[in-house]
N, C-alpha and C positions, 0 to 999 in steps of 0.2 A: 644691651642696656634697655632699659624701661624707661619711657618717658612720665615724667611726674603730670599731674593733670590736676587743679587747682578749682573740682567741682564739686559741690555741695550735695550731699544725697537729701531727695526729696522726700525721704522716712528715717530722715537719721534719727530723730526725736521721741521714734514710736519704739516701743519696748520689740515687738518683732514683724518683721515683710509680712509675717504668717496672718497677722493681727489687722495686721491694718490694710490687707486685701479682702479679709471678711468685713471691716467697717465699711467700706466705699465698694465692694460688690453687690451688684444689685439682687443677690443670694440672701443678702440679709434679712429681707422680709421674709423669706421662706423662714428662716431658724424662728422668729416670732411667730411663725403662725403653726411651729412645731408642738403639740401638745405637752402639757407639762406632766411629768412622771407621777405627781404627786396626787394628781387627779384619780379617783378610780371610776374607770369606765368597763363596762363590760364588755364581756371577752368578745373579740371576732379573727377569723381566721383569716382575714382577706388584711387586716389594720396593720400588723406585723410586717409584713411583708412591704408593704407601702413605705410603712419606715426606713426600715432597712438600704428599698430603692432611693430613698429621698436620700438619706445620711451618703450613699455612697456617691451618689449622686454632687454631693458637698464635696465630699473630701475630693472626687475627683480633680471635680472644678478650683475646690483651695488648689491642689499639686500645681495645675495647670498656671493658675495667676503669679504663684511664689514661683515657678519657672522663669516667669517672664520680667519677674521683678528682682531675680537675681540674672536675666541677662542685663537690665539695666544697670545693675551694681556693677557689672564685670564691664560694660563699658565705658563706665565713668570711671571705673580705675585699675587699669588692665595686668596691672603688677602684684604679684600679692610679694613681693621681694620686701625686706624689711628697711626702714627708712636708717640712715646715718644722721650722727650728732652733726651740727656744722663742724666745729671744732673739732680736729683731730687728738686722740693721745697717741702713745705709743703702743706699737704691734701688740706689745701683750696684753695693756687693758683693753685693747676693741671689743665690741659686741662680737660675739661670733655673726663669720658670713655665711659659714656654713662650719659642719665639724663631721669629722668621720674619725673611726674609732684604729684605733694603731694597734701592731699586736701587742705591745704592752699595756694597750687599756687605757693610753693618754688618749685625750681630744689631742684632734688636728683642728686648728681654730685656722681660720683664714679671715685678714687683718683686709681693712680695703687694698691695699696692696703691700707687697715685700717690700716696700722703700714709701716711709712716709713721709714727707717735706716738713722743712722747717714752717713756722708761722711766716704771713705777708707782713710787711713792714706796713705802719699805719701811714695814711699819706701827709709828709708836712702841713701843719696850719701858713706855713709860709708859702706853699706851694702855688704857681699860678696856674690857673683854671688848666689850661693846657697842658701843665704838667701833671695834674690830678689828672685828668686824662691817660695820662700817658700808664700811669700807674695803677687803674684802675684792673680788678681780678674780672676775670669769667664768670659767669656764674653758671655753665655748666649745660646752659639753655636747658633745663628740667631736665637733665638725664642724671643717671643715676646707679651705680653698681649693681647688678642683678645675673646670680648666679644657681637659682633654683631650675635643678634640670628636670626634666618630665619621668614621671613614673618609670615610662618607656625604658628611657635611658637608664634611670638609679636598677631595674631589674638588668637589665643586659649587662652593668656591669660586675656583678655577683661570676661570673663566668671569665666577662673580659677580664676581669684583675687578679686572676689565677692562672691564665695562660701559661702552659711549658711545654705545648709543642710550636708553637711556628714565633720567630722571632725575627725582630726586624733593627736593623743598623743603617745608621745615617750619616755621612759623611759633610759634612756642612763646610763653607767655604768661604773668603772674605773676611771683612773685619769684621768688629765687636755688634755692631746693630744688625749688621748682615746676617750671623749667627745666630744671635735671639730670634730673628724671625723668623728659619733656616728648622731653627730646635722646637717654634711653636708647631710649624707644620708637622714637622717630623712626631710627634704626640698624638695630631688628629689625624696622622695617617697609619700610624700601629692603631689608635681609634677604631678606625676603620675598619682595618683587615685583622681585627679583633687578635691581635698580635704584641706580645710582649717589646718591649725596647730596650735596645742596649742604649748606658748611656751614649748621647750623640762625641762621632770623633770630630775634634777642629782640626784640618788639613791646614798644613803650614802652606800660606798664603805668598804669593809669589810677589807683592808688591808689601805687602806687611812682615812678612817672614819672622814671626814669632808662633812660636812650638811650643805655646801653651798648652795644656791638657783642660778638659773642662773641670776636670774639679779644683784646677789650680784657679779657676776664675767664679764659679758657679758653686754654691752649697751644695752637693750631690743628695747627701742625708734630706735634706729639706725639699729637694726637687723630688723626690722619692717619697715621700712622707703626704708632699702634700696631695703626689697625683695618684696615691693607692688604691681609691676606688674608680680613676678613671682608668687608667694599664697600667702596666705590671712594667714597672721598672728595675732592671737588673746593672748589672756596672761593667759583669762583659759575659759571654757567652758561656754554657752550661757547658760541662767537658761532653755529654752527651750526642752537641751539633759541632765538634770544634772538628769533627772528618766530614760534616756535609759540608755537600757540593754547591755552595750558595747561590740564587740567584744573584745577577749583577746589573744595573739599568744605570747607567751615566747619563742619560737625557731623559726628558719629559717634557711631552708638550706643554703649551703655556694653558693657564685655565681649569685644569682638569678636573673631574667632578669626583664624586666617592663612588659611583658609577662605574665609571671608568678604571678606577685601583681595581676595585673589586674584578672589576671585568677581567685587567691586563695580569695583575697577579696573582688574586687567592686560590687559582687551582694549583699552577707550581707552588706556593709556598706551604701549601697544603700537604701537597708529596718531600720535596727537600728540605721544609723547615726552616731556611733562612733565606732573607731576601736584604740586599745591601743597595741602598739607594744612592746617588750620588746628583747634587745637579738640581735640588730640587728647588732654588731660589724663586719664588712668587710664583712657582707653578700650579699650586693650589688654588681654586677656585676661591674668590672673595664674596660669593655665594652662595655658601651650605646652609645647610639644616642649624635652627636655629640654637639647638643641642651643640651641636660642633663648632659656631660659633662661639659660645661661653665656655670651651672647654679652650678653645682659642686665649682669651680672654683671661679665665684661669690660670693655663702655661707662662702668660706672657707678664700677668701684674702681680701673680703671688707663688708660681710655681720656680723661677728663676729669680734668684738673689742669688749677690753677689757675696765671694767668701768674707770670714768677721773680716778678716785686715783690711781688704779692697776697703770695704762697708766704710769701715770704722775712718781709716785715712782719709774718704771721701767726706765722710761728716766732719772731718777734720778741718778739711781744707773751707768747707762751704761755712763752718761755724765763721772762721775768722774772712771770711769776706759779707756775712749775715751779720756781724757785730760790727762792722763799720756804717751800716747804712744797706739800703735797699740797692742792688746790682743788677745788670742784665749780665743773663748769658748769652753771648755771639756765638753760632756755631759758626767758626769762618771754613767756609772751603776751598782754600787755596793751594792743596799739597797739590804735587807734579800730577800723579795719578789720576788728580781731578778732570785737571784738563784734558792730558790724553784720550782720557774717556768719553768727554764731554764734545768734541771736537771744535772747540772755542777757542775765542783767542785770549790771550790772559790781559792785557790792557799796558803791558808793560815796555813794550817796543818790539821792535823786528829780530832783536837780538835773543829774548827768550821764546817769541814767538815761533824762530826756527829751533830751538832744541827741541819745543816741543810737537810740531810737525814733523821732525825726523823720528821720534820716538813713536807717533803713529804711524806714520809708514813702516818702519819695523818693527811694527807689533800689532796691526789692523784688527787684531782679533779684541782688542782691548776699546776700539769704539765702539758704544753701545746705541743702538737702534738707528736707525732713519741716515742711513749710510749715503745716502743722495741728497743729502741739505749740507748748503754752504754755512762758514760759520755765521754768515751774517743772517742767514734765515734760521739758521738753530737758536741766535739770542730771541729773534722777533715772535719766535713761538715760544720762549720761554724755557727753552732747555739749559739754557748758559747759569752760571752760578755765576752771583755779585763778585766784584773786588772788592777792595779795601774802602775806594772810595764812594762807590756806589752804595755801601751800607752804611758809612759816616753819613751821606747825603738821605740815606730811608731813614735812619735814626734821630737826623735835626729835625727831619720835616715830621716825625710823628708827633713832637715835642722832646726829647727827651733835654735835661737838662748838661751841659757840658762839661759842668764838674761830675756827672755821673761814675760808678765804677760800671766799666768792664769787664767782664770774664771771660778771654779768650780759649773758647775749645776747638778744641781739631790739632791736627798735626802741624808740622813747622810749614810756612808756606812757600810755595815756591817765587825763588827772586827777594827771599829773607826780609832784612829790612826795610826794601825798598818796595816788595809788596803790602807794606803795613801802614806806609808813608801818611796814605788820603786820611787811613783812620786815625791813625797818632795825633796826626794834623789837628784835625775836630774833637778827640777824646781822648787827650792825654792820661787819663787813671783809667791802664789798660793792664789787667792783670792776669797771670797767667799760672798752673798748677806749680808750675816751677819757682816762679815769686814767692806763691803761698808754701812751700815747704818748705823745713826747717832741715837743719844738717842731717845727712841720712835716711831722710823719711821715704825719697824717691831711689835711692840707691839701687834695693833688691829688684827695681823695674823698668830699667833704664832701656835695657833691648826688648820691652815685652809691650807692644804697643796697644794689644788687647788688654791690657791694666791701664793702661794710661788713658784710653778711650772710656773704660769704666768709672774714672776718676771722673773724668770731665762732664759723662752722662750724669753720676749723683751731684757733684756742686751744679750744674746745669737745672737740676731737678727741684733745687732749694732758690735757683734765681726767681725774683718780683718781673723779671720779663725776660723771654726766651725769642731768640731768632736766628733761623738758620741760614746762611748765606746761597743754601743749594739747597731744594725738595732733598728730604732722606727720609729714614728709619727710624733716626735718630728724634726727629723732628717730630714724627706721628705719636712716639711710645708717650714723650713726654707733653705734648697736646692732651693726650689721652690723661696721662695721670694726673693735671692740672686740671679736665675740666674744663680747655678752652673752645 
């Protein structure tokens, strides 16, 4: 992203830099004291040539000054990226973000992002000061969508987006935000090893256990479409490599650079042709090249959309909680898995507190990081995710008002009703995907928790105010599309 920068150029007014570095260059009196053509003066062989030196002598010195007065310009406004309307329309009027050509000759237009948001609700004239507060938008702190790649890059891809000999498979893992992140890297890392990609497989999730397929959640056509000039997206392997001997990597250190891929893989995949990764969650450096960044950025806000039905049901649901008034979305994280992970205690008593200590001890592999902190020193650093009542109590004290609507996202939580008690308690109009449906509409997705999780991200994405009860994924994407 491009930071917007709110400076006034100190030749906006002058017809050109070219112009008004001859006015104020102290060159100027030379051109006055340059004879005029009109004049006839008799011939000399030595006069010519003085000219000549003199003029080049100009033009040098102009080149020189317009250099420097366009490093000026460039650092007053470092984006040459196109500005957006305030106001959104939809995907298909946008401005082009960028466009690249399809083999049928359509533009590929890219909208600010695959999911545009409903409008902010206006803040009541009845509202008290505190609650206008509450309800106040981002404003994005001057940044700004920017996805114009370098020379560099638009050449090298002319090659990359043809790719049919070395290809690369992803096996991505976890739930729904897990996956999105899982599938951006998985882009900038065929990226990289200038590698085709099959589309990424969802491995059924051991604590999620839904056997989704990506195109059953993701527009494939569209994730295809949009990344054709960055790699070459395919849906599954050529019959050509279906007898090679693929490489195979189930681990990756943490961090890792494009350095490092190149290093560990491009020669094998050079010689076998196919390379299947597995494992790669946040192992990617959050430091590349500023190219692979936007291509990041690309995957993540316009190359994955969710299929029409997801789409549509999800605008469904957020319509009819948008037409009641302005809502927050809760992301609460209270499912079992949370805990176990988190090595915390749920707030609930001794009695859930032991089910879910026996469930880490028979399954240690499932706590994640900092293995030698008690649960009481894992809250005090921050690692613990809120309960119920701890985010009724963040939520009074920001202002929020107590007739407010809720929008309950996440899974069912652990200890049911009686982990939802604190927040009930404080904000009775708590509303959930299951409320907002109408007979049958959740039916076909009742065991598919990667749909349900997609539902909750789009009306999440349409809320006037978002909070997650636990650092996620989930958290960032939609921080990110809001601009907060």
């Amino acid at each position: 992203m491009a930071r917007l920068r709110n400076i006034k150029s100190s030749f906006i007014k002058t017809p050109s830099p070219f112009f008004t570095f001859l006015l104020v260059s102290p060159f100027t009196s030379l051109l006055s004291k340059l004879p005029s053509p009109r004049i006839h003066r008799p011939y000399s062989s030595s006069r010519p040539r003085s000219y000549i030196f003199v003029i080049f002598l100009l033009i040098l010195l102009s080149l020189l000054g317009l250099s420097q007065l366009r490093l000026v310009s460039v650092s007053q406004n470092p984006s040459p990226c196109p500005s957006f309307p305030t106001l959104l329309s939809p995907p298909t009027s946008h401005p082009p973000f960028a466009s690249l050509s399809s083999k049928n000759h359509e533009p590929v237009v890219l909208s600010r992002s695959a999911t545009v948001p409903l409008p902010v609700h206006p803040v009541s004239v009845n509202a008290t000061a505190e609650e206008a507060e509450f309800w106040a938008q981002p404003d994005g702190e001057g940044y700004r969508p920017c996805l114009d790649f370098t020379t560099q890059y638009r050449k090298a891809s002319a090659k990359i987006s043809k790719e049919k000999q070395k290809f690369l498979v992803v096996v991505v893992v976890g739930g729904l935000n897990q996956q999105r992140k899982q599938i951006v890297d998985a882009v900038v890392i065929a990226r990289i090893l200038e590698a085709a990609l099959i589309v990424p497989v969802l491995e059924v999730d051991q604590v999620w256990k839904d056997e989704s397929e990506f195109s059953e959640i993701f527009d494939v056509d569209h994730f295809k479409r949009t990344l054709q000039a960055d790699v070459r997206v395919l849906s599954s392997l050529p019959s050509t490599h279906l007898s090679s001997k693929p490489i195979i990597n189930g681990r990756m250190p943490d961090n890792v650079s494009p350095l490092w891929i190149r290093t560990k893989f491009l020669t094998e995949l050079n010689r076998g042709g196919v390379l299947i990764l597995r494992g790669t969650y946040s192992k990617l450096s959050k430091n590349l090249p500023l190219d692979l960044q936007k291509l990041r950025c690309k995957v993540a806000f316009h190359a994955l959309r969710f299929t029409s039905p997801i789409q549509e049901l999800g605008d469904k649901f957020a319509r009819r909680m948008w037409i009641k008034g302005p809502y927050i979305a809760l992301h609460l994280r209270l499912e079992k898995d949370v805990w176990v992970r988190s090595g915390c205690l749920t707030g609930l008593g001794p009695e859930h507190d032991d089910i879910i200590r026996k469930t880490r001890e028979s399954q240690p592999q499932l706590l994640t990081e900092r293995l030698n902190m008690t649960h009481t020193n894992r809250r005090l650093a921050g690692l613990c995710p809120l309960n119920a009542l701890q985010v009724a109590r963040l939520i009074n004290a920001l202002g929020a008002p107590r007739t407010v609507q809720v929008y309950r996202a996440g899974g069912e939580p652990f200890g049911g009703a009686l982990a939802l008690q604190g927040l009930v308690r404080e904000f009775p109009n708590i509303v959930t995907k299951e409320m907002l449906a109408r007979e049958g509409e959740l039916t076909p997705y009742m065991n598919r928790s990667t749909v349900m999780a997609a539902l909750d991200y789009i009306v999440s994405l349409d809320s006037d105010v978002f909070l997650p009860s636990h650092g996620g994924n989930m958290g960032s994407a939609i921080q990110a599309l809001n601009g907060a």
